[in-house]
C-alpha positions as YAML, in Angstrom:
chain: A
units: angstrom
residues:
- id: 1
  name: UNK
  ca: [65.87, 59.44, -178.76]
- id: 2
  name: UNK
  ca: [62.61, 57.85, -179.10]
- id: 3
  name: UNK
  ca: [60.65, 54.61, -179.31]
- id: 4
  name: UNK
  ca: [58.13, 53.39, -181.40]
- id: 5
  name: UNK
  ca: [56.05, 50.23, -182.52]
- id: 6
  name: UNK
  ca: [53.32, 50.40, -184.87]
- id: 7
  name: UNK
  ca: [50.00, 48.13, -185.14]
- id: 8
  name: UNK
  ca: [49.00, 47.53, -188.45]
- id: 9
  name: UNK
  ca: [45.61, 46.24, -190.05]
- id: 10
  name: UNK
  ca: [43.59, 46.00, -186.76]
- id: 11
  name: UNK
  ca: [39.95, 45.25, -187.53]
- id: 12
  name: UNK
  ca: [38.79, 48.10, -185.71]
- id: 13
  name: UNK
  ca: [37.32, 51.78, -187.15]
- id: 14
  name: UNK
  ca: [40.34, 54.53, -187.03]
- id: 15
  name: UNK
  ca: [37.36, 56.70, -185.25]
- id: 16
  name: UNK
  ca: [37.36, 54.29, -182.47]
- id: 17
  name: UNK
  ca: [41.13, 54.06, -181.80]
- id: 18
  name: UNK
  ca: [41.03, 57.63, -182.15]
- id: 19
  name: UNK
  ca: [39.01, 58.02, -178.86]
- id: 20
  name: UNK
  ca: [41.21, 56.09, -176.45]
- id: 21
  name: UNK
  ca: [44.54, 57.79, -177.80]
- id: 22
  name: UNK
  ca: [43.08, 61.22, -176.90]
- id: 23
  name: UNK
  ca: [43.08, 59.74, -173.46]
- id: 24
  name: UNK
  ca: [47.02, 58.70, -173.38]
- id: 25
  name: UNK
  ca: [48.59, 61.18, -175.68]
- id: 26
  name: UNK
  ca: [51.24, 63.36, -173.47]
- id: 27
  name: UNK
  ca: [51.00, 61.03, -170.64]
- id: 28
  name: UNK
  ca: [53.10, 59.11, -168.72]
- id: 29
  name: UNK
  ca: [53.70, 55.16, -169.75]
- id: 30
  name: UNK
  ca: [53.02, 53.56, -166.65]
- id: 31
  name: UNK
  ca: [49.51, 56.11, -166.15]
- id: 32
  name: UNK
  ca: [49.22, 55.73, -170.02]
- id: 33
  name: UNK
  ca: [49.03, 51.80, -169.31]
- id: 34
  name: UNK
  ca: [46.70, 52.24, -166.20]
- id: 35
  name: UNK
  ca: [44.29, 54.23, -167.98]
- id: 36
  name: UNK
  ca: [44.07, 51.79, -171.04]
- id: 37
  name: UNK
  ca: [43.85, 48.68, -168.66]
- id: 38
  name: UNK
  ca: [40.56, 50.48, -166.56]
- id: 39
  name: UNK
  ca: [39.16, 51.95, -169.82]
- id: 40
  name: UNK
  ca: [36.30, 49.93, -170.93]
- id: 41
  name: UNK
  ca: [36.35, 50.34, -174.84]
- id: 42
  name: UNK
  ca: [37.76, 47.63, -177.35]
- id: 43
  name: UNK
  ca: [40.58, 49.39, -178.86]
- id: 44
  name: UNK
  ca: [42.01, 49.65, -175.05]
- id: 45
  name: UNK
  ca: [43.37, 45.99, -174.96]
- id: 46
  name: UNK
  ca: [44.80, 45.90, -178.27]
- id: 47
  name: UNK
  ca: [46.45, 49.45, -177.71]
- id: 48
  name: UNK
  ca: [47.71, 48.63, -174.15]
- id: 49
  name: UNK
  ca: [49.48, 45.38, -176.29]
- id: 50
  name: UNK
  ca: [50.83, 48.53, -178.23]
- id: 51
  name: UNK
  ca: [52.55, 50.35, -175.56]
- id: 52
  name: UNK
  ca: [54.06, 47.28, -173.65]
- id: 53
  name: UNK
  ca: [55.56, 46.65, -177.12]
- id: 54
  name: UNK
  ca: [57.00, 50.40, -177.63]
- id: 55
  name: UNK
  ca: [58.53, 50.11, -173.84]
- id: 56
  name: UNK
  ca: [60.23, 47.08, -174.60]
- id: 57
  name: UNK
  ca: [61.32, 48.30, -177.58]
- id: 58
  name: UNK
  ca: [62.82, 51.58, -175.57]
- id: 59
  name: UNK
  ca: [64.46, 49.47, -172.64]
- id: 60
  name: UNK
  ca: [65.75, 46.83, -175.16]
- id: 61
  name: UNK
  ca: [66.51, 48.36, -178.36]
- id: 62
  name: UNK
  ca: [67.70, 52.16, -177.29]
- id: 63
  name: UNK
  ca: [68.52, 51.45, -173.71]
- id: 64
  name: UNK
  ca: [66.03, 53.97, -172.46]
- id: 65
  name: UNK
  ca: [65.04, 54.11, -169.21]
- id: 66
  name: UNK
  ca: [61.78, 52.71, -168.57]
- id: 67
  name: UNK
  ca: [60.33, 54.60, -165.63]
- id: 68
  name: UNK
  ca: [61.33, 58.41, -167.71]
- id: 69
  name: UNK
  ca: [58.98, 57.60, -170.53]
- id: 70
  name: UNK
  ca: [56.24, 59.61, -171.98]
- id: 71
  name: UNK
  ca: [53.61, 58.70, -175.18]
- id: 72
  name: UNK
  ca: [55.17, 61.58, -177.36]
- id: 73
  name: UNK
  ca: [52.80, 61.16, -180.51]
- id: 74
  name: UNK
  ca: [50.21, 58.74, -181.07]
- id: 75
  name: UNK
  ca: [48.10, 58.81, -183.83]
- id: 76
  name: UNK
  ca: [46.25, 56.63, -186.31]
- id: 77
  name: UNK
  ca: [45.15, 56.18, -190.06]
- id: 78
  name: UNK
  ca: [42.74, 54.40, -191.95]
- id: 79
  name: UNK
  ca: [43.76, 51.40, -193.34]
- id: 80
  name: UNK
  ca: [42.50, 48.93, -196.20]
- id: 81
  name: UNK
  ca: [38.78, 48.36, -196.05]
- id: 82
  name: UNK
  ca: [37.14, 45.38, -196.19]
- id: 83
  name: UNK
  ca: [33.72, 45.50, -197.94]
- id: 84
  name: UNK
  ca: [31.24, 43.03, -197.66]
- id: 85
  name: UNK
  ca: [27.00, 42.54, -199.07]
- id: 86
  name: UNK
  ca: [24.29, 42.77, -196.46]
- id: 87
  name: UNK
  ca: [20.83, 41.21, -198.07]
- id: 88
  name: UNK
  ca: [18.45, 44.29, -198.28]
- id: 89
  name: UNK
  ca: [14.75, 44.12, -199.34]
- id: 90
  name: UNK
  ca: [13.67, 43.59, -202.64]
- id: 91
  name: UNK
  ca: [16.53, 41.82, -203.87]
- id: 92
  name: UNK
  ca: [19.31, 44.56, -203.55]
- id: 93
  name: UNK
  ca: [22.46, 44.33, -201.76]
- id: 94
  name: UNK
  ca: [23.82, 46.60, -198.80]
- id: 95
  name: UNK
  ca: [27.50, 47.40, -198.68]
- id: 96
  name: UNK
  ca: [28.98, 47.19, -195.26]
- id: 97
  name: UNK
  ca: [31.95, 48.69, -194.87]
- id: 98
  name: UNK
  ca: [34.48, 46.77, -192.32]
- id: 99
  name: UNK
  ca: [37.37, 49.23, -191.79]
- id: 100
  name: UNK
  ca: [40.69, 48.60, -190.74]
- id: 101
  name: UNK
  ca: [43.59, 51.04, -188.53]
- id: 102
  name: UNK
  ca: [47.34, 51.17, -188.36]
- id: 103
  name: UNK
  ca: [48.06, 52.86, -185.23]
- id: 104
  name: UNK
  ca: [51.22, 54.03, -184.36]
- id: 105
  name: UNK
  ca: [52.73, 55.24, -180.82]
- id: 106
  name: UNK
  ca: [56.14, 56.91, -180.31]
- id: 107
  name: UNK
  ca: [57.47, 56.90, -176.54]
- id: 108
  name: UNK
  ca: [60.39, 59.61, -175.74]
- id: 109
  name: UNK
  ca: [62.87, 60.21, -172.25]
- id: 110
  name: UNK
  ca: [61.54, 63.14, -169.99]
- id: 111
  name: UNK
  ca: [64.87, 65.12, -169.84]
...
């Protein structure tokens, strides 16, 4: 039985995300959630959102237990890009690349 809730098009660079989930992955929810809340990087708020999501989703959707749970796989990919002109000199344009994530995070019961 497991859990999941996915975050999709989140303004933020896949490389970022990436860097905080290395930190939860295997974990516990409740230290999962304590190290995202004291972790000062920007993809920690919008990923803690994430996992209080999946947890509801366990304790309402599959009746799991809540206090049993553990981030089984987390992992992210790349999403649509967003590219935008940056004035350079001499009359040329630089392309800025704004990229996007969908992150996904799958919570399963500790037997």
């Amino acid at each position: 039985m497991e859990a999941r809730a996915t975050l999709k098009y989140a303004r933020i660079s896949p490389r970022k995300v990436k860097i905080v989930l290395d930190l939860i992955r295997n974990q516990p929810a409740d230290k999962a959630m304590a190290i995202l809340r004291h972790t000062p990087k920007a993809a920690s708020e919008s990923l803690e959102k994430l996992l209080k999501s999946a947890m509801a989703n366990a304790e309402n959707n599959h009746n799991m237990d809540v206090n049993n749970l553990y981030v089984a796989e987390c992992f992210v990919s790349p999403g649509p890009i967003l590219k935008r002109m940056r004035p350079s000199a001499h009359g040329r344009g630089f392309r800025i690349l704004k990229r996007t994530s969908h992150v996904t995070l799958v919570l399963k019961e500790k037997e």
